[in-house]
Backbone bond lengths (Angstrom), bond angles and torsions (degrees), N, CA, C in turn:
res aa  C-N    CA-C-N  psi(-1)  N-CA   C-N-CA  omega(-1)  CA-C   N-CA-C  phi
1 X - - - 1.463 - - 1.526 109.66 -
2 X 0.970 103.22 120.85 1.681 108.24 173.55 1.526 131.35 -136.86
3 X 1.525 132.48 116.82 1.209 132.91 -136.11 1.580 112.29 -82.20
4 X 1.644 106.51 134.01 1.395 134.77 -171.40 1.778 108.57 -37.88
5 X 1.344 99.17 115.29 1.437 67.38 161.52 1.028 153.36 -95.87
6 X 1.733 128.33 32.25 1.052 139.01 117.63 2.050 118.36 -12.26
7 X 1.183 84.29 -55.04 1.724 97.56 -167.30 1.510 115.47 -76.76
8 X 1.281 119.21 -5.45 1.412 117.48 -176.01 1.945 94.09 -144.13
9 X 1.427 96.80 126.55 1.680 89.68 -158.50 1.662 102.46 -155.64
10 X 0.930 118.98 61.31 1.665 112.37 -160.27 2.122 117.34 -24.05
11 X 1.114 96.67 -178.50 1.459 105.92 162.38 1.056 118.78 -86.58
12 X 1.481 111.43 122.57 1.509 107.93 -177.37 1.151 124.52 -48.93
13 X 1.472 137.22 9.64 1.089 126.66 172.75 1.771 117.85 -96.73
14 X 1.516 99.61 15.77 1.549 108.29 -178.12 1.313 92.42 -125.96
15 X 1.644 98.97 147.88 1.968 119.26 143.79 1.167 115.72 -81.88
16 X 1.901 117.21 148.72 1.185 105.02 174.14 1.699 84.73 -128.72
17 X 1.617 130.50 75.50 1.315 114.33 -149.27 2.243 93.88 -89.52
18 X 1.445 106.63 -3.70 1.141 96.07 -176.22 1.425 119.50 -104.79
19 X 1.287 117.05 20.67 1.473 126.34 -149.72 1.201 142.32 34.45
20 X 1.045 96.79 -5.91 2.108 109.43 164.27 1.683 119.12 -39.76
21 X 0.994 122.58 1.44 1.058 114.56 -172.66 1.067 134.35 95.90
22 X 1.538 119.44 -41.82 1.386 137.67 -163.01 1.804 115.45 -122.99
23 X 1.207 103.30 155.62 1.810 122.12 -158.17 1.581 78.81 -57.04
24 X 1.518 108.41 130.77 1.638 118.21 156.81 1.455 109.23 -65.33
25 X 1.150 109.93 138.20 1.761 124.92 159.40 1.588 104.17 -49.24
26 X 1.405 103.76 126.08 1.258 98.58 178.46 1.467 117.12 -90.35
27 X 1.778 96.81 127.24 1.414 101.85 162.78 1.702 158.97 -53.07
28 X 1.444 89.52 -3.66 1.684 105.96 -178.27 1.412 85.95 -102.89
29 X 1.752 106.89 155.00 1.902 106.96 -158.14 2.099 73.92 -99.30
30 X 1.279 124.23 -32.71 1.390 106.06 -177.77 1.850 123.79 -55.75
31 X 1.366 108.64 3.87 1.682 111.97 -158.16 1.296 87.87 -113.01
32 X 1.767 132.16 -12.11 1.192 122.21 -179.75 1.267 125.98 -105.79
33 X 1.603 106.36 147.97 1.751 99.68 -163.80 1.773 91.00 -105.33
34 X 1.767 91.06 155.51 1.755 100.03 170.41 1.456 93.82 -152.63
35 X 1.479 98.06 98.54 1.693 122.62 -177.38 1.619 106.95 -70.07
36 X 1.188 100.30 137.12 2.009 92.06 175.15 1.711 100.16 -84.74
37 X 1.623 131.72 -21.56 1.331 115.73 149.22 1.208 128.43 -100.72
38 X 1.440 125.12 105.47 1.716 115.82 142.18 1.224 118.72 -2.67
39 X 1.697 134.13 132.20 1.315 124.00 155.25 1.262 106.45 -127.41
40 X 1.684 122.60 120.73 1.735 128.48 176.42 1.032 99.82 -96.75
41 X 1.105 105.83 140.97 1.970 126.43 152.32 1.237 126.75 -125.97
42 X 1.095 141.87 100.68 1.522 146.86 173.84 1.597 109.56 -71.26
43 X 1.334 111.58 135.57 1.799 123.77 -164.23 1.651 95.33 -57.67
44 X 1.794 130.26 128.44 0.823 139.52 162.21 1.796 136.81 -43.79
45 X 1.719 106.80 39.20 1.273 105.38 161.50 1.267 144.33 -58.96
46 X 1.740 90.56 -43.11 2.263 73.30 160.37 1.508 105.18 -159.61
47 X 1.093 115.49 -128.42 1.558 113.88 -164.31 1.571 110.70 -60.24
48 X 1.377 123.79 97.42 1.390 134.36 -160.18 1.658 99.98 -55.16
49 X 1.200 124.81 -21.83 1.989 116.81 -166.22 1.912 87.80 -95.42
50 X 1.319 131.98 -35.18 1.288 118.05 161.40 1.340 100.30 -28.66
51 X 1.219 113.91 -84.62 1.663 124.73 -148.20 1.701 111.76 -67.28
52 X 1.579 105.73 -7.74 1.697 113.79 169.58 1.799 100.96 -54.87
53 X 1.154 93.81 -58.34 1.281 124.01 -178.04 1.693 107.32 -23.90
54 X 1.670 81.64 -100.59 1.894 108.28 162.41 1.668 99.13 -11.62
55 X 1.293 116.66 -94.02 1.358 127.16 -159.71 1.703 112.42 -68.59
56 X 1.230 128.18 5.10 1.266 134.01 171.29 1.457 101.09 -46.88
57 X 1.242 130.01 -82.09 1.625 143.27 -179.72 1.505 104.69 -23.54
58 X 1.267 110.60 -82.53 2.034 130.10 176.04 1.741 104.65 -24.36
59 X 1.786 108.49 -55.05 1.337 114.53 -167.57 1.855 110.51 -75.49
60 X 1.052 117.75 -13.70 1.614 143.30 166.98 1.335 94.74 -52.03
61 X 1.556 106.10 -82.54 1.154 127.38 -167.54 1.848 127.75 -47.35
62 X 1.241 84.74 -29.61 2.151 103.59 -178.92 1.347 101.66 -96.34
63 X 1.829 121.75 -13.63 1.606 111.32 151.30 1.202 119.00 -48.48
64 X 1.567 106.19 -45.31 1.402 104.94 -149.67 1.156 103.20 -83.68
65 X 1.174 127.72 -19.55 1.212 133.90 -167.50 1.568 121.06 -67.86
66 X 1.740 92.98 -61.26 1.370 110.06 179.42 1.929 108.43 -87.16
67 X 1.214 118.59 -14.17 1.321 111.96 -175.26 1.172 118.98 85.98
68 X 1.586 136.87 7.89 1.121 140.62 -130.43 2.063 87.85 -150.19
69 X 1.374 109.98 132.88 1.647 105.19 166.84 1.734 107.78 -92.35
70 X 1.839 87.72 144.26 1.814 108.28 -152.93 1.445 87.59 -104.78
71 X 0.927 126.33 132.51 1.743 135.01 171.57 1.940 105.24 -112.71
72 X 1.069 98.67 132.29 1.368 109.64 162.35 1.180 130.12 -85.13
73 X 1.397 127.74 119.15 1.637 113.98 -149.90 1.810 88.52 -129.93
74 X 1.130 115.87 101.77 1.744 123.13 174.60 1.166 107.00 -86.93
75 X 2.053 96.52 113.62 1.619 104.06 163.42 1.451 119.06 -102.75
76 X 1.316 108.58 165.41 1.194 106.75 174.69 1.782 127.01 -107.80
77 X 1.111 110.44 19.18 1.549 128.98 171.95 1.246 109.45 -149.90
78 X 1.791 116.79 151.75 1.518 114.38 146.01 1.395 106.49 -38.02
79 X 1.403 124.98 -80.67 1.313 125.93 -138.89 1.873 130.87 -61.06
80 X 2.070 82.65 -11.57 1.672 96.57 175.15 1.848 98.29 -103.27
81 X 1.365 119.29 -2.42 1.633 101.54 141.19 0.907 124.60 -86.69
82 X 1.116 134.52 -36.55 1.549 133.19 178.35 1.809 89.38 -48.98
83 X 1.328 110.92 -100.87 1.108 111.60 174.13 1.280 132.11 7.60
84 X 1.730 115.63 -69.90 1.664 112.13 170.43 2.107 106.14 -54.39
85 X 0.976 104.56 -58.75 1.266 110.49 -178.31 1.783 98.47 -23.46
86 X 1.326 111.58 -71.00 1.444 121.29 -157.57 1.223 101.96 -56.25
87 X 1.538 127.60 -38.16 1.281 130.46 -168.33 1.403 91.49 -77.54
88 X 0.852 151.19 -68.09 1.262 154.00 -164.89 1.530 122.91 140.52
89 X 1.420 116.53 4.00 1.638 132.71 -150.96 1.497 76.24 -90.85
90 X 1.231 157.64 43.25 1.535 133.31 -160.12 1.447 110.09 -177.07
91 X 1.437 139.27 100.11 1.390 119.83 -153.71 1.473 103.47 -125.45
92 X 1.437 118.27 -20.69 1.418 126.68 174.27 1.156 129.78 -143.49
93 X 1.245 131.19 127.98 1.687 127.64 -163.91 1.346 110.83 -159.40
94 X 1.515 92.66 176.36 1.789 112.81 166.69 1.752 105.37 -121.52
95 X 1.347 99.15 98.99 1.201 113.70 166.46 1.776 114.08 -64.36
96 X 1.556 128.58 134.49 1.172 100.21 -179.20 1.869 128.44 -85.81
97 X 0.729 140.38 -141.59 1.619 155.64 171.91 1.531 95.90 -34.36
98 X 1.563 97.32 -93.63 1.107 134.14 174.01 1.390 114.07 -37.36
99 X 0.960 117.13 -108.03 1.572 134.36 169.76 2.100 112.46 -5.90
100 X 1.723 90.99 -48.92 1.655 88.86 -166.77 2.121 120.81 -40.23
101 X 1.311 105.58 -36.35 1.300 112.04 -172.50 1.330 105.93 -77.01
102 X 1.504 125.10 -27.70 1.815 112.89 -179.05 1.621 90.94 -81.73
103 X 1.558 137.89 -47.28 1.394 121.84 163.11 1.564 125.32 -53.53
104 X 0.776 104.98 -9.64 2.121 101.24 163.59 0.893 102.97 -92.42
105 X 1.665 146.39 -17.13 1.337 129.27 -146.49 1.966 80.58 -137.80
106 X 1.152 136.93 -15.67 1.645 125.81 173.15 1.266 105.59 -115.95
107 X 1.239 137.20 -25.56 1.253 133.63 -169.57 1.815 119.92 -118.46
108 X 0.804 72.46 -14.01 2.004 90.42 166.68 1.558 102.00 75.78
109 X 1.414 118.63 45.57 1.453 128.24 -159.12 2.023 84.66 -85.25
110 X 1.234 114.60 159.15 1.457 144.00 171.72 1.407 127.88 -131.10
111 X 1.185 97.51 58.10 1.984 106.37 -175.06 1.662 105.34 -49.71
112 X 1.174 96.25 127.07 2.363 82.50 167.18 1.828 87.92 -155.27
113 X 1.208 136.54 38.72 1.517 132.84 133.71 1.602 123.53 -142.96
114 X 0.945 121.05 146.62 1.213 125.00 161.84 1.877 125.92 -122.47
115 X 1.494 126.43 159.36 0.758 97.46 -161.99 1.841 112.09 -99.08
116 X 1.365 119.20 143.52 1.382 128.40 -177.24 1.261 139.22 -101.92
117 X 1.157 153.95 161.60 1.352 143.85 149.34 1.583 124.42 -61.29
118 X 1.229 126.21 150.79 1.526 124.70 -162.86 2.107 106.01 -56.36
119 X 1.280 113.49 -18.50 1.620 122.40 177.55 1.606 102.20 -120.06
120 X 1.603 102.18 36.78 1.396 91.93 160.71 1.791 120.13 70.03
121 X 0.905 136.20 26.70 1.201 134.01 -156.13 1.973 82.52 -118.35
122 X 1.668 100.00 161.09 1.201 91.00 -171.84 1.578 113.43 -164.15
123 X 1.492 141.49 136.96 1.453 114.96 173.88 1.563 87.74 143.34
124 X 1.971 99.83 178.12 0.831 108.46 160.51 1.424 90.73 -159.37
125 X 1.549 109.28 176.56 1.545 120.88 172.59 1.414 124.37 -93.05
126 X 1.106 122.82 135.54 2.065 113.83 160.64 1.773 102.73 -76.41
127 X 1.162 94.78 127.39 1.445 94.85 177.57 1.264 101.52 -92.74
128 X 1.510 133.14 -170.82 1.397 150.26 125.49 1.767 106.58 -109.57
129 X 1.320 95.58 94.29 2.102 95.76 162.23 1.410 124.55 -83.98
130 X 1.451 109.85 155.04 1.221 105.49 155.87 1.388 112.38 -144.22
131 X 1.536 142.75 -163.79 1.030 125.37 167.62 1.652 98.76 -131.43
132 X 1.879 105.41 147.46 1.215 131.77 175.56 1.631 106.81 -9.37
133 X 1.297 137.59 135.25 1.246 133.19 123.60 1.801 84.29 97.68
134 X 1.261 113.26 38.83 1.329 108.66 175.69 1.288 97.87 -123.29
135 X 1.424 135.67 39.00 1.448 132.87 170.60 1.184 118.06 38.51
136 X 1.685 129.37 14.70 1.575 138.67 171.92 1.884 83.57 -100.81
137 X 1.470 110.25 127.46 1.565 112.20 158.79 1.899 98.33 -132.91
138 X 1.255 115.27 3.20 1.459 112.20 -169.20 1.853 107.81 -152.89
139 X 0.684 134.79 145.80 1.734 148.21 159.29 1.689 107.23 -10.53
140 X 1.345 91.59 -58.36 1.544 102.95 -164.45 1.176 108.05 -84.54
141 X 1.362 125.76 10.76 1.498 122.20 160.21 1.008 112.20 -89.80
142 X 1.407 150.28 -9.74 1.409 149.04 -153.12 1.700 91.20 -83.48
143 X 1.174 116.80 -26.75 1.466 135.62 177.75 1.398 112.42 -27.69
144 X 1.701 137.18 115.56 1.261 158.06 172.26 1.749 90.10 73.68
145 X 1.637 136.60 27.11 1.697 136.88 172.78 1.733 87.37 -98.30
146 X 1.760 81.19 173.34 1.402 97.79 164.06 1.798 99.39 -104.75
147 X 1.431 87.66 164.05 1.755 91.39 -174.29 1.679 93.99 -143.78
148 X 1.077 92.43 119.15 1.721 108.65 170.35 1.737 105.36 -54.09
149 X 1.219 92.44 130.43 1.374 102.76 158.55 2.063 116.72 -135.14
150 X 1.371 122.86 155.29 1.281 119.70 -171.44 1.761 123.27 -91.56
151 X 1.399 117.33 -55.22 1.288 109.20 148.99 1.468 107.51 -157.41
152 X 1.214 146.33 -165.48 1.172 131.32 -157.27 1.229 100.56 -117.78
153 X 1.489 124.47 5.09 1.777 128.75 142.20 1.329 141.93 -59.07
154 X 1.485 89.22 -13.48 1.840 105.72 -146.84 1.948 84.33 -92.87
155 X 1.172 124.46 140.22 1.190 144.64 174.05 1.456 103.64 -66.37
156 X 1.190 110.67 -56.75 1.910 109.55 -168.37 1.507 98.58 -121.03
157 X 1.428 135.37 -0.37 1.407 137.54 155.41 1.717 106.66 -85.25
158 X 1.528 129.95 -0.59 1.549 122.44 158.91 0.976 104.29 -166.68
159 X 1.719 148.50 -57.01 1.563 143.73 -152.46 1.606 95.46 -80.02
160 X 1.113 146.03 -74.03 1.208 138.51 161.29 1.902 118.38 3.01
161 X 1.121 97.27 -85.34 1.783 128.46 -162.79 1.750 93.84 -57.88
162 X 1.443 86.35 -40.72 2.041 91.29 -166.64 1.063 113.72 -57.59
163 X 1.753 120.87 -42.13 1.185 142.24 -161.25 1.618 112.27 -84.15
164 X 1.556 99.79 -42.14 1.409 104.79 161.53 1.743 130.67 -60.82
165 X 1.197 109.43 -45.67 1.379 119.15 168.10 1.520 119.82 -45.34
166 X 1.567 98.75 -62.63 1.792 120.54 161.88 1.436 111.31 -43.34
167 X 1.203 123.63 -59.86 1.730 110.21 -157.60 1.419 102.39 -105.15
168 X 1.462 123.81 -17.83 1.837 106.91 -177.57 1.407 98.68 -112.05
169 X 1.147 113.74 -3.62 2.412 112.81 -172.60 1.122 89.62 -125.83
170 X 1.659 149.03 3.10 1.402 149.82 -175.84 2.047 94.67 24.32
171 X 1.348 107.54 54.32 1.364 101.90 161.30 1.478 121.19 -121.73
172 X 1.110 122.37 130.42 1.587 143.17 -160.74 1.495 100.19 -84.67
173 X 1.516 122.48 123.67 1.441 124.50 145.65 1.439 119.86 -44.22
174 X 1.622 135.77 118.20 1.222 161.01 176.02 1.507 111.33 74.43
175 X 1.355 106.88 6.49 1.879 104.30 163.69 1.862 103.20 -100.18
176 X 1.308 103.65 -44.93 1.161 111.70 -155.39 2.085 112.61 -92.67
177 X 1.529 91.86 -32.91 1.118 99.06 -179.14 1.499 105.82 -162.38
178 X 1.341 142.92 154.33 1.441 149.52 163.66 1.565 125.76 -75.00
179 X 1.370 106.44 96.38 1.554 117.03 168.94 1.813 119.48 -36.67
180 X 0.646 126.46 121.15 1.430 113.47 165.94 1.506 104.87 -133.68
181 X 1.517 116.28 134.42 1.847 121.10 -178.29 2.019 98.31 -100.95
182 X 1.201 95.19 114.14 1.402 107.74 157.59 1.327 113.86 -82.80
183 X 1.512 157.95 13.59 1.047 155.62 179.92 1.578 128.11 54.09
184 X 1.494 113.20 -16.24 0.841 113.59 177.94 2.437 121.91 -151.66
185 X 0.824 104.04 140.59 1.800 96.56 -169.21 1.928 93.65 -55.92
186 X 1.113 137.52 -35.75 1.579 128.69 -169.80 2.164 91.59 -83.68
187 X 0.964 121.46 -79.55 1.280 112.43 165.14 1.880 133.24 -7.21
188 X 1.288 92.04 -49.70 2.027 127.25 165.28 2.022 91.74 -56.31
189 X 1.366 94.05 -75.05 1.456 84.53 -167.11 1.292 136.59 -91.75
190 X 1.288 107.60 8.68 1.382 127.20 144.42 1.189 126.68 -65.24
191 X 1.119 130.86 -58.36 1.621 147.31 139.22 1.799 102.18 -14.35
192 X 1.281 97.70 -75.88 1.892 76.33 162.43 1.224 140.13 -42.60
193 X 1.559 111.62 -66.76 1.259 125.64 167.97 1.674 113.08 -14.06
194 X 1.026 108.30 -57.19 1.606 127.19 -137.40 1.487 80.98 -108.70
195 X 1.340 147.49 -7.37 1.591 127.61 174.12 1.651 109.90 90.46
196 X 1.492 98.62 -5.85 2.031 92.64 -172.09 1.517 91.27 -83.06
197 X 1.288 151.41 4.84 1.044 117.59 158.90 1.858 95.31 -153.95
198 X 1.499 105.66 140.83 1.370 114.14 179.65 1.266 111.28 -56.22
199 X 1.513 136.09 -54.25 1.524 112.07 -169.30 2.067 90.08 -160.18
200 X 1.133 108.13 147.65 1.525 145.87 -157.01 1.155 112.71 -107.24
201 X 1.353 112.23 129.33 2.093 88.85 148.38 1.323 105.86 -128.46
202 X 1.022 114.23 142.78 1.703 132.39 -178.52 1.551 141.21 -161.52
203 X 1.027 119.87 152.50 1.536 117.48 -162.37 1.355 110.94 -68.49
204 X 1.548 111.03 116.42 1.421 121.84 161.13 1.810 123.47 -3.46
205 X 1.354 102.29 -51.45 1.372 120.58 -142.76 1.817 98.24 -67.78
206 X 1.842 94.54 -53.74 1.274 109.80 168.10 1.451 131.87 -37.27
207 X 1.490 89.25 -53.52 1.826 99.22 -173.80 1.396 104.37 -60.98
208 X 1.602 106.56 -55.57 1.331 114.11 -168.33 2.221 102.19 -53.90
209 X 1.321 138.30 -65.62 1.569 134.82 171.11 1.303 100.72 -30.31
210 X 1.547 119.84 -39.40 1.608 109.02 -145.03 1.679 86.75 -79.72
211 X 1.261 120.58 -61.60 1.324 122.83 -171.32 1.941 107.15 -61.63
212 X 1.096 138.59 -13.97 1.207 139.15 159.42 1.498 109.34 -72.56
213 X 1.087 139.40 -26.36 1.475 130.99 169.45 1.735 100.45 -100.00
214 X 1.151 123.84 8.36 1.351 104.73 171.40 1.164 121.75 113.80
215 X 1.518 115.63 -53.60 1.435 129.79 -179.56 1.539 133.24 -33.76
216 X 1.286 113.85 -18.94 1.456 126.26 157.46 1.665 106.83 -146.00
217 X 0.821 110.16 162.53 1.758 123.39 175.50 1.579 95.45 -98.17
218 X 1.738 94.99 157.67 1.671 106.90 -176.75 1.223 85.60 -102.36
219 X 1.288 154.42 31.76 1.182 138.39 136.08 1.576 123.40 -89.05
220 X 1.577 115.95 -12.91 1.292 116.38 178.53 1.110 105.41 -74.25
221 X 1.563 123.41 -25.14 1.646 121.23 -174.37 1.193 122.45 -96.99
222 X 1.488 138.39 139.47 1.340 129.70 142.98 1.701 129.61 -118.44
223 X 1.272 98.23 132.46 1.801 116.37 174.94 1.171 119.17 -43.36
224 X 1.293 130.78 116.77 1.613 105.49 -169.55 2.101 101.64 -115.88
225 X 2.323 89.78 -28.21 1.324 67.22 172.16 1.996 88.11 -151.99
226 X 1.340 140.04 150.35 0.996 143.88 -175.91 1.692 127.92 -107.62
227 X 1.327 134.62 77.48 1.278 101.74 -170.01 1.786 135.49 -86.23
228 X 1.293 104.21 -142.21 1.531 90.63 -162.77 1.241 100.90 -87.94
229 X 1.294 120.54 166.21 1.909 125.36 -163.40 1.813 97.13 -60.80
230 X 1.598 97.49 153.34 1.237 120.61 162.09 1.110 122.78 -146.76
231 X 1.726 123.43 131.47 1.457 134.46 158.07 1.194 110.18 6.04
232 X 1.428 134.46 116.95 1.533 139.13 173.24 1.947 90.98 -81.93
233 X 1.227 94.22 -168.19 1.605 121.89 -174.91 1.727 84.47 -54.80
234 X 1.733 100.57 148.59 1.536 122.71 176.90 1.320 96.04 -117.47
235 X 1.369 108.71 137.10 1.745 105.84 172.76 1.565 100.06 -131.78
236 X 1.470 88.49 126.93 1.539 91.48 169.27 1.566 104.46 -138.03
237 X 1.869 109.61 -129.69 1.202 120.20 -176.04 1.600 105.36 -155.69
238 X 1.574 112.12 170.07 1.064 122.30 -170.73 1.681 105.54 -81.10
239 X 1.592 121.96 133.68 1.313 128.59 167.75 1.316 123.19 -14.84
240 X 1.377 106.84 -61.37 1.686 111.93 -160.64 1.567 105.99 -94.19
241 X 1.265 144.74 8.63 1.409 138.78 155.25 1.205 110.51 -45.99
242 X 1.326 105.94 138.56 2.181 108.26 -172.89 1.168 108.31 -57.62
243 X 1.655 132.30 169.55 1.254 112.12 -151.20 2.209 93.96 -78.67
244 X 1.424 92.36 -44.21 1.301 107.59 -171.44 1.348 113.23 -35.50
245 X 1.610 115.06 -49.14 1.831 113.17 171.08 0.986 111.48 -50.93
246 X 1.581 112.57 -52.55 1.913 120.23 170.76 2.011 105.70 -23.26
247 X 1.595 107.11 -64.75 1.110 97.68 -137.34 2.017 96.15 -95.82
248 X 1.200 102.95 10.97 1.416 113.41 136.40 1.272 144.35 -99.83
249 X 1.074 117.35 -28.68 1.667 123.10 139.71 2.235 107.06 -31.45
250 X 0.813 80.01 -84.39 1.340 80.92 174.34 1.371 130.57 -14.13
251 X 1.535 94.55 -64.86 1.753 135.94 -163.89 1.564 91.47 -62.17
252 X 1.439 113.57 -58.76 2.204 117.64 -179.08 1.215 99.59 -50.23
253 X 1.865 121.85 -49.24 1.691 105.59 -173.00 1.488 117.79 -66.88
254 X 1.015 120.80 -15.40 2.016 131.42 -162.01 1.311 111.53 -95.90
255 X 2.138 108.80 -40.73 1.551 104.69 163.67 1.320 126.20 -91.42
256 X 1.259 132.11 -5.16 1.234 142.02 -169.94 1.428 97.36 -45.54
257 X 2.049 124.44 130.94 1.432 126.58 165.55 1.098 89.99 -102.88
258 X 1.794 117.00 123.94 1.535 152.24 143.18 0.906 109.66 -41.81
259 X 1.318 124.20 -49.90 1.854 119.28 -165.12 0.949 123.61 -40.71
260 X 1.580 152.77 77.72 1.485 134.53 -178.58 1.582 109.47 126.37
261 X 0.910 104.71 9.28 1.761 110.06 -149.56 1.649 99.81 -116.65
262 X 1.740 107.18 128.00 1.337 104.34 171.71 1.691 132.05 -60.60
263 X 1.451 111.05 2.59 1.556 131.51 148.85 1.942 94.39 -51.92
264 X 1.151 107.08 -88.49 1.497 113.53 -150.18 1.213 97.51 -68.72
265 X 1.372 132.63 -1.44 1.598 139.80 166.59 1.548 117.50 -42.27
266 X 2.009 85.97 -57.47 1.394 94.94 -154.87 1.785 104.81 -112.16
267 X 1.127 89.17 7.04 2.168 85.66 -174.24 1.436 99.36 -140.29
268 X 1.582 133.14 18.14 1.514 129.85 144.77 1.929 107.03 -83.82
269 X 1.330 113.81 -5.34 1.282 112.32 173.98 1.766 106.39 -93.40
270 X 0.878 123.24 39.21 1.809 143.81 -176.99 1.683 95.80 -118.81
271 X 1.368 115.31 146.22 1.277 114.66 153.70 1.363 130.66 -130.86
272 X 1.713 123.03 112.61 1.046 106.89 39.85 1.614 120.48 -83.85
273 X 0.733 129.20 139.33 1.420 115.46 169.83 1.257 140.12 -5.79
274 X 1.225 142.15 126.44 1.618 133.75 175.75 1.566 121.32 -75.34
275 X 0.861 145.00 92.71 1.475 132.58 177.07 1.273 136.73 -111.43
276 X 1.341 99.72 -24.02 1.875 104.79 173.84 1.660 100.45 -159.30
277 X 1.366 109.83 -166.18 1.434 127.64 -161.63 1.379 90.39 -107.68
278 X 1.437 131.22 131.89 0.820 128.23 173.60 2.129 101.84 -134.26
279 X 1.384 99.84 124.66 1.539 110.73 162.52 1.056 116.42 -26.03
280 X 1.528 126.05 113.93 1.587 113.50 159.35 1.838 107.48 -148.91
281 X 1.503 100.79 151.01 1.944 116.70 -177.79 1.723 106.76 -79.91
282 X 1.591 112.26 101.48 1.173 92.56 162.74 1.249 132.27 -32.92
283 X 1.236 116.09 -38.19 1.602 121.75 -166.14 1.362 109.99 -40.93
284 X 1.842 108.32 -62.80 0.876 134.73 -168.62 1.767 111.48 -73.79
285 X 1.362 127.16 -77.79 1.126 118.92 -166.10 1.813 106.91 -61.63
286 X 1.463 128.79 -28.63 1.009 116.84 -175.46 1.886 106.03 -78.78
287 X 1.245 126.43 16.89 1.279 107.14 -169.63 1.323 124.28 -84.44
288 X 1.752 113.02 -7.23 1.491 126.65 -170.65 1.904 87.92 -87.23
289 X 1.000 118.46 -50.16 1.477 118.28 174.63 1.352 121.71 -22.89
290 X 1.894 100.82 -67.33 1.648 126.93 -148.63 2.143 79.26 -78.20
291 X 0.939 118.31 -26.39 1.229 119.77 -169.15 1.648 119.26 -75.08
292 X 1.424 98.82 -37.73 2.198 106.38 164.93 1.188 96.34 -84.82
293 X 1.532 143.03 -6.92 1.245 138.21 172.67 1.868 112.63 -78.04
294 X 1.241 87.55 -49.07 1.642 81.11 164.96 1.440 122.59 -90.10
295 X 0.840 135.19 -5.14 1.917 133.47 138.04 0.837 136.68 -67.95
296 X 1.552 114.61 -12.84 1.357 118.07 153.32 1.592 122.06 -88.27
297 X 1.851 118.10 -8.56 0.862 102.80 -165.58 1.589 134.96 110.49
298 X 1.301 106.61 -25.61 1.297 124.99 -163.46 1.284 106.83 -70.90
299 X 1.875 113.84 134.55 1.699 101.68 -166.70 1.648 80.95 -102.94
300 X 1.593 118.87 177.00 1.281 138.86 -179.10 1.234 102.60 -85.99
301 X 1.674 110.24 -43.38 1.771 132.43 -158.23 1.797 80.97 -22.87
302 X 1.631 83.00 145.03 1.411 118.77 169.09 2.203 113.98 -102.49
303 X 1.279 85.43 89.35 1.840 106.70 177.60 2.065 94.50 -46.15
């Protein structure tokens, strides 16, 4: 199955003259921007000054690279990165799961790494959690509950889970069971933890960091259902950066040394493991995505 192209259609304010998917670099040198600040954003999973932290080292490193000072800019939604992106306030990021394809297609975003294990291994799962002694041991119990969901961007925090519920449990949001948006995948499984909500769905990757620093116990949670791996966070950059920043932008994600680094601190405790930047074709790895996106329905349109 592979999506119409009707269904994948940029904003007219992009070329896609090579078919890659993504907004061409523009060729007139007046259409390109070369900011004297860098602006990063990492996808809003949880406490945004944690991840100041985390990425302090990486953002060092893409100074030196590009010559240029890197600011860390913490949002608190997809839709206000997307957003900065579009405006232009936003020049480099990690778009998450979910989110990355309405930012290629509204914000003229250019994902080309994701992050990998040292043999290449890569992904994460949508879970469905619940916690112990909550009379959910199967899918079809979630039946007349509320079920956390994260925002309606999130790949395995809603388009995922929704679609699954819908086409293999033929169960309907507000007939069958009660949606509820926690705003965020750590929020989701906290909400478990703690009994405020019977059962979750959320990305592997999360649960697995959150419970490696402590923040919940793997005994407060249980798995009820796991699916098959998906594309973690895409990091790229905004379209119109000159090509040359482009191909140093790049150059900081490809040499960056992991060894020692509060990067490989906090996202080699993921499994598979996180360890370096590894090359990847939207086209390609995002196509299982763009694909529950059009079974669910989901338009690209730029609000």
């Amino acid at each position: 199955m592979s999506l119409s192209s009707s269904a994948w259609a940029l904003d007219p304010r992009f070329t896609d003259a090579d078919g890659d998917l993504l907004a061409d670099v523009p060729t007139n040198a007046s259409e390109q921007i070369d900011p004297p600040v860098l602006v990063f954003a990492y996808t809003p999973v949880e406490d945004p000054a944690v991840y100041a932290k985390v990425w302090e080292g990486f953002l060092k490193h893409m100074e030196q690279v590009t010559g240029k000072r890197v600011q860390f800019f913490p949002v608190q939604s997809n839709a206000a990165q997307i957003e900065a992106m579009r405006a232009g306030r936003l020049h480099v990021a990690g778009f998450n799961t979910g989110s990355n394809p309405i930012a290629v297609n509204c914000a003229g975003f250019r994902p080309f790494a994701m992050m990998a294990s040292n043999k290449d291994e890569f992904g994460y799962k949508m879970e469905i959690i619940t916690y112990p002694g909550s009379g959910i041991e199967k899918i079809e119990d979630i039946k007349g509950k509320k079920m956390a969901f994260t925002s309606e961007t999130s790949n395995s925090g809603y388009k995922a889970p929704s679609a699954l519920l819908r086409d293999q449990f033929k169960m309907e949001a507000q007939k069958d069971y009660e949606p509820v948006f926690s705003g965020k995948h750590d929020n989701s499984i906290l909400g478990v933890a703690n009994k405020d909500y019977p059962a979750a769905a959320i990305a592997s990757s999360v649960k697995d960091r959150m419970i490696a620093r402590n923040v919940v116990k793997a005994d407060q949670l249980k798995v009820i259902y796991a699916s098959a791996p998906f594309p973690t966070t895409g990091y790229g950059m905004v379209y119109n950066l000159k090509p040359e920043l482009q191909a140093k932008i790049k150059q900081a994600f490809f040499s960056y040394p992991w060894e020692g680094t509060e990067l490989l601190k906090e996202f080699e405790k993921s499994d598979p493991p996180q360890q370096k930047f590894m090359e990847i074709s939207f086209k390609d790895k995002w196509q299982v995505v763009r694909q529950i996106d059009q079974a669910m329905g989901v338009s690209y349109a730029c609000k």
